[in-house]
Structures are given as C-alpha cells and as structure tokens.
N, C-alpha and C positions, 0 to 999 in steps of 0.2 A: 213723494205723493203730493199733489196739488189739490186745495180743495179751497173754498170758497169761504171769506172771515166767518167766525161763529157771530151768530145772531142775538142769540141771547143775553144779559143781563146789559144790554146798551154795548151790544158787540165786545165781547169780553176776550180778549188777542190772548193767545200761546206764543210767547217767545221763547227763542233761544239765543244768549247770549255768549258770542266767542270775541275772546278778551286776548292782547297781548299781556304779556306778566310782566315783562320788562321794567324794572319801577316797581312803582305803586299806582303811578299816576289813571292808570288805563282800568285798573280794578275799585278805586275809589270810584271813577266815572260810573263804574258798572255798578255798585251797589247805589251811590245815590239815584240811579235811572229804573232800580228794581223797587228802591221804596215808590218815587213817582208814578210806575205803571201799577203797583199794589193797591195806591191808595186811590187810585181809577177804576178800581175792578179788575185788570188784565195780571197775568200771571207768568213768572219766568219757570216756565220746565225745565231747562236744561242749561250748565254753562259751560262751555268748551276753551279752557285756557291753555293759549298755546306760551311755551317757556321752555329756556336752555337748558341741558342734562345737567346742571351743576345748580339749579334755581329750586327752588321750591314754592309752592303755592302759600302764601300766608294763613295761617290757621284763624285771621279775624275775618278774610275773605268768606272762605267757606263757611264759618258759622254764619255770615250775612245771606244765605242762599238755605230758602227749604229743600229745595231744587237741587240735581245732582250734582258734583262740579269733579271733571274729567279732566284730566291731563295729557298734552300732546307736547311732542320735542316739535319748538318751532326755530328758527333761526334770530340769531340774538347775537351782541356787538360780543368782541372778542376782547380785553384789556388787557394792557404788559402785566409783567412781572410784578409790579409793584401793586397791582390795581388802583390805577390814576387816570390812564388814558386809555381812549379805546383804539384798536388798530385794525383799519379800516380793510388792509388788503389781508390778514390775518383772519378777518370777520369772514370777508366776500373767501379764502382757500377753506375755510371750516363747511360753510353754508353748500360749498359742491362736493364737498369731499359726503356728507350725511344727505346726499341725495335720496338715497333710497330709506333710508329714518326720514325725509317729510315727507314721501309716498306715501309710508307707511300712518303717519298723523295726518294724512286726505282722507284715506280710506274710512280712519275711525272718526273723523269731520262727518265723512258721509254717515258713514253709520247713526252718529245722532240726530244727526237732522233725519233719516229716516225714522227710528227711533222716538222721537219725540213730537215728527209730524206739524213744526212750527208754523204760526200766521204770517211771522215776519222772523226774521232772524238780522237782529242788531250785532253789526262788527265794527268792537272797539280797537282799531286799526293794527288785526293781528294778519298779519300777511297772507299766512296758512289760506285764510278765506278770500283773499284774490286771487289766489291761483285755483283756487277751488274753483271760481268760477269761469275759469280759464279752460282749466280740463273737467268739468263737471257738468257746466251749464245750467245751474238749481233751478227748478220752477218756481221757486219760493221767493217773495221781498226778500230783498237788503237793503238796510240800510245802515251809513258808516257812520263812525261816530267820531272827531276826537279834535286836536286844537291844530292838527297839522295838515287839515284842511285848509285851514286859513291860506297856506303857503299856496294855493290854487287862486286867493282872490287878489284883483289888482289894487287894495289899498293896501294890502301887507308890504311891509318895508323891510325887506334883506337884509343882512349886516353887508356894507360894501367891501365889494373883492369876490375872490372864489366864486364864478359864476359857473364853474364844474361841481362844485357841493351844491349849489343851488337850486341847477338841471340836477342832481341825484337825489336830492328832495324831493323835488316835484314829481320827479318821475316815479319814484317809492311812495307818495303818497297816491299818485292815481293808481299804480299796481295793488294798493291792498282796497279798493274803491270800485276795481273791477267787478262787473255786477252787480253796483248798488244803484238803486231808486233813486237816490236822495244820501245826499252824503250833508252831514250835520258839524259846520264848525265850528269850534269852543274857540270863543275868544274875548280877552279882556276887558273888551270896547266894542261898541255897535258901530257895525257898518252893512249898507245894503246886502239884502239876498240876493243872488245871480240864478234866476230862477232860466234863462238858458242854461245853463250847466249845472242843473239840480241842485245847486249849491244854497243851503238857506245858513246865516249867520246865527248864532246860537250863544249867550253867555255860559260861563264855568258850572258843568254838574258839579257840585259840591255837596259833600256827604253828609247828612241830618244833623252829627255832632255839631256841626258847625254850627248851626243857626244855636244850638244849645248853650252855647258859650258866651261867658257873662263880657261885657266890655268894655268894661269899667275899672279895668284891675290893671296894674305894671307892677312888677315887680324888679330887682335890678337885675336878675339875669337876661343874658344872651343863651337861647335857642340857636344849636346846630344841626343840621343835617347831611349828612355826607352818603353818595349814592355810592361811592367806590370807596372802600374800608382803608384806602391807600393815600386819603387827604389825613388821616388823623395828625400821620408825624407831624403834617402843617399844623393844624389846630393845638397839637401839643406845645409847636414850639411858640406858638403864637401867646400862649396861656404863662408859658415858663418867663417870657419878658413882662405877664400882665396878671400878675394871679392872684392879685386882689379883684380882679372881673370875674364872677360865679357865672360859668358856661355848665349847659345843659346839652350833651353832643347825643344823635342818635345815628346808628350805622347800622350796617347788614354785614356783619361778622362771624358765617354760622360759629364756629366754636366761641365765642364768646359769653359769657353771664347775662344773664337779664339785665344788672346792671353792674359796671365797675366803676371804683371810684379811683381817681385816677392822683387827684389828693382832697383837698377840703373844698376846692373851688369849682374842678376841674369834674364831672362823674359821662361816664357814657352810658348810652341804652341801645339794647335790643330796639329792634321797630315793634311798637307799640301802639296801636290808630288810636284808643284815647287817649295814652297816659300826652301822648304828642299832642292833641289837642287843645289837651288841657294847659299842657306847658304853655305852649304859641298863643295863647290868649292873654297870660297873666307875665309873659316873658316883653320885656323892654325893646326885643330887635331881633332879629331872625337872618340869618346865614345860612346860605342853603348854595347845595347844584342847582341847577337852574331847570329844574321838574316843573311844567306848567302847574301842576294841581298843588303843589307849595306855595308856588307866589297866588294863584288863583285866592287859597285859603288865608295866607297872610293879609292878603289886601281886604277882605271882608271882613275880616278883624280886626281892620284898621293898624297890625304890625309892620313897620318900614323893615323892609330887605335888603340885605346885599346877597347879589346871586353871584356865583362863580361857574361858569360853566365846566364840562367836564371837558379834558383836554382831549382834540382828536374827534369832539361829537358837537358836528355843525350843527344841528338840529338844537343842544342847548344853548349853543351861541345865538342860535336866533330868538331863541324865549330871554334871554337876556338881554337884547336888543330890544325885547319889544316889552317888559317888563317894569324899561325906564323908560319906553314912550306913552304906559298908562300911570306910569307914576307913581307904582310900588316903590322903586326905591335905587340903587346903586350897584354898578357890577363891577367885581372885579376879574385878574386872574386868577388868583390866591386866595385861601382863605388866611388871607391878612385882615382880619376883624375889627383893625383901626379905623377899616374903609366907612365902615358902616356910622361912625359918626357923622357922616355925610348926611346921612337921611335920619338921622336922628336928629340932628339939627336943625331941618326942614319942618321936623313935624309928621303926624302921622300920614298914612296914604290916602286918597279920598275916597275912605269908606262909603259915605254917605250915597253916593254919587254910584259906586257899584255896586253897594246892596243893591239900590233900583232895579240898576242892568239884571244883577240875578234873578231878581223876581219875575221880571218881567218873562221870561224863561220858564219859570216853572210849569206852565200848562203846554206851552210850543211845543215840549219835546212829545209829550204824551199824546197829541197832536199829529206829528211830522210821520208818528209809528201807526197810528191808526189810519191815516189818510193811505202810509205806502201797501199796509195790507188789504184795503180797497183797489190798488190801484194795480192793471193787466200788467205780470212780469214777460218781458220783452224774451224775444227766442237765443237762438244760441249766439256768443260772443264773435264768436268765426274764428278761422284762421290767422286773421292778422289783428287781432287784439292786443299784441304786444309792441307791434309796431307802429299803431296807433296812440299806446302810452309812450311811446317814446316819442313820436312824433309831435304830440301834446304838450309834453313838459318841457 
C-alpha cells in the first residue's frame, strides 16, 4: 500500500529494514543505521534478514531491534570442505537448484512490507530485495545501502586482472539495487556524489560501541578474526612457531564453546560484538578476512591491520586492495601474522583524519532516508531490467 510520509513529529518515517546476514558486516550497518534514525525521531518496524539454511541470525542482532526480526533463506557463497574458500560455480548450482525456497522468501518479503506498511524500506544489499523489485514492482522508496557500491563509482580501483569478476560485481551489485532511489556507498575515503546515477558517497556506519571505546590503551596482543572457521589450522600453526605472541582469535564455529583456550597464548572466541570490541581497542594489531566493517572499525581506532582475503571471494580482494589505499594497513594471503609487522612499524592508521570522514556522515544518512520517502516512486521496472543491469556493468 502507498501512502504519503507521516507528518507528524517533524515527519517521523516507518522503516523496514532487509539485511543480508552474510558476515556481520551488513547487520552492524543495520543496527548502527537504526540508532541514527531513533535518535531523529523515525522508527524501524520491521527487519527482514535474508541468510543460508546452515546460518543463523546473531542473537546481539536481534536484541538490537525492538522491532520484529524475520528470517528468509536467501542465496549465500557456498565453501570446500575445509571451510577456506568460496566455490563460485558450486554457489551459482545451489542458488538454481533452491529456486522455488527464494520464491518462497519473495512472498514472505512481500508479506512484510505489506505488513508493516513502510515510508521507505532501506536494503542492506540482500539480493532477495532486487529481484523483489524485479518481479514485484514495490510502490514504496528504496534505498540501498552498503560499501559495494563504491564498485559502481569511477574512482574506485579494482585489483588488476580478472575483468570477469569485475563485470560479476558490478553487475551483482546493480541487481540488488534494483528499485532503489538512491543507493548509499560506504566507503573509507571521500569522493564525489554521482548524483546522475543516484549514487551519493557515504563514510563507514559504524556501530555506537565504537565511538565508546577508550584509545589510549595497547596491550601486547594480536586480535584475529577469521570469517571461515577453516583459516584456524593457519593461525595455529602460525602461533605454534611464535607462542610467546598472546593471539586473541574469534570464529563462527557453531559447535564450538564460548571460548577455547587453545594453550596459554593461543584462546579462541565465539563472535561476541562487545567482548570483540573491546578486545580491538586495547589489542596492539588486528588480523582479519577482509570484512569491510573490520577494517572500517580498526581504522577508527587507530588499530593497523593486515587483511587476508578469503580464497575464491573477489569481492574481499578488493576491500583489501582498497584498505591499503586508505591506509589501514597490509594484506596478505595467509594468515601468516609476521606480515603485520609491516604496519606496525609504520605506526598507527590515520585515525584522526577518518574519525572526521565518520562524522561528517552521521546526519547524511538520516537525510538521504528522509528526502527518498518524500521523493514520487517511479512505475514498474519492465521487462528488460535485467538486461539493462547487465548492460550497465
């Protein structure tokens, strides 16, 4: 149902919020974007997380939401045996083979947005909601939200080679963009808005803990994070030639303990959004996959990084390309943790310099959501909307 913003308490917006789960990264955006619209007056109803049959939704997510929070099987990267790499033609036989299971997560897409009745409906780049608007044609705003926009603007800088991963980014990120107003890109460094293609540049949402964290403190561990529970062996073996270096490793291991300790040096964690916080503040250097919303938060905390991308996932090869062009810190293949003397050596990140960028952010976004629910949603996509995103990227 369409209806016109509410008027009231200085235009007070109903969102709904559908999130990919993939990561963390896409759901951190989501909660630090629900404190911003809160403390504006505007309110999130409802939040629609699309994620794999094998994922679950974080239980610090949902306690971050008064607000419902739903679950849909959305399409998600598929990794070997080992959980190390992702396998890309393995992903794309999964993703056709549960056709009719993301039917099935359109419908109950529609259902909330009927449901809930939204002003705007912000998508943090879960696919689900482009093809929704593909076969759906919402009367309602969107708008997109996420750092892989960027890959849409011409200062961004590719990793060179692979100009077929390049074209499949591009063209994956205008499919889950389908429909939107205004698509919002998160990125490390300011550069021009492309207000021809709705495109406005956007610094890192980054979650309130953040700003809370003291940073003034080092301690001598090393902070890990590993998105595939199938780097540990690395980190282990890494620790068993250095283990007088106190590593602080967190994974997504479902059967695993809150925490193990692995010996006196060595301890791993459940994912944890403060106890991790608080670590990466007080921790000397941070080793991570290469999750925008990790180096994002490293760098505000003035913590040097070395990122490792995850094998098989072009998309973190390029935030690690571009991670060492804002000057967080060093990439490797491996996490071989010797790398990171590199940037430890240098000195911290230039904190100083991207607090500003963040700040300067904080009102834009509240902004961008208010203007697009003002703003007449255009008619149906048509027939050759798909041919168009490909023709585009």
């Amino acid at each position: 149902m369409s209806h016109p913003p509410r008027t009231g308490d200085a235009m007070a917006l109903r969102c709904l919020f559908v999130v990919q789960g993939e990561g963390r990264g896409h759901l951190t955006q989501a909660m630090a974007l629900r404190r911003m619209l809160r403390d504006a007056g505007h309110r999130v109803a409802g939040v629609v997380v699309g994620k794999s049959d094998d994922q679950a939704v974080p239980a610090f997510f949902r306690a971050a939401f008064e607000a419902p929070v739903t679950d849909v099987e959305s399409p998600g990267f598929v990794s070997d045996d080992a959980d190390r790499s992702v396998r890309p033609w393995a992903t794309l036989r999964r993703a056709l083979g549960r056709t009719p299971t993301y039917w099935r997560s359109l419908s109950a897409l529609d259902a909330a947005i009927k449901r809930h009745d939204p002003d705007v409906v912000v998508n943090f780049f879960e696919p689900l909601m482009g093809l929704y608007a593909v076969t759906h044609s919402p009367s309602v705003p969107v708008v997109a939200v996420a750092h892989q926009y960027m890959f849409l603007h011409p200062a961004y800088r590719f990793p060179s080679g692979r100009r077929d991963k390049r074209w499949a980014a591009r063209a994956f990120a205008r499919l889950t963009a389908c429909g939107a107003s205004r698509r919002l890109a998160l990125s490390l460094y300011p550069a021009p808005d492309r207000s021809q293609d709705d495109l406005a540049v956007l610094p890192p949402l980054l979650r309130p803990g953040v700003f809370r964290q003291p940073q003034d403190r080092s301690e001598p561990f090393i902070l890990v994070y590993i998105l595939n529970s199938g780097y540990a062996d690395e980190v282990i073996r890494w620790h068993e030639q250095n283990p007088t270096v106190p590593l602080h490793c967190f994974w997504d291991r479902p059967d695993a303990a809150p925490v193990e300790a692995y010996d006196e040096t060595l301890t791993f964690h459940q994912l944890d959004d403060e106890k991790f916080l608080r670590l990466m503040a007080r921790c000397r250097g941070f080793v991570s996959t290469a999750g925008f919303e990790s180096i994002a938060e490293a760098m505000y905390l003035g913590t040097p990084v070395q990122v490792v991308p995850v094998e098989g996932h072009y998309e973190q090869r390029c935030n690690a390309v571009d991670a060492v062009r804002a000057g967080a810190g060093v990439r490797s293949t491996q996490f071989d943790i010797g790398h990171l003397r590199a940037a430890l050596d240098r000195g911290s990140t230039p904190e100083a310099r991207f607090q500003a960028w963040v700040r300067q952010g904080r009102r834009r976004f509240v902004r961008e959501l208010e203007a697009a629910a003002r703003r007449p949603v255009a008619g149906s996509l048509g027939p050759r909307v798909a041919e168009r995103i490909l023709e585009a990227a």
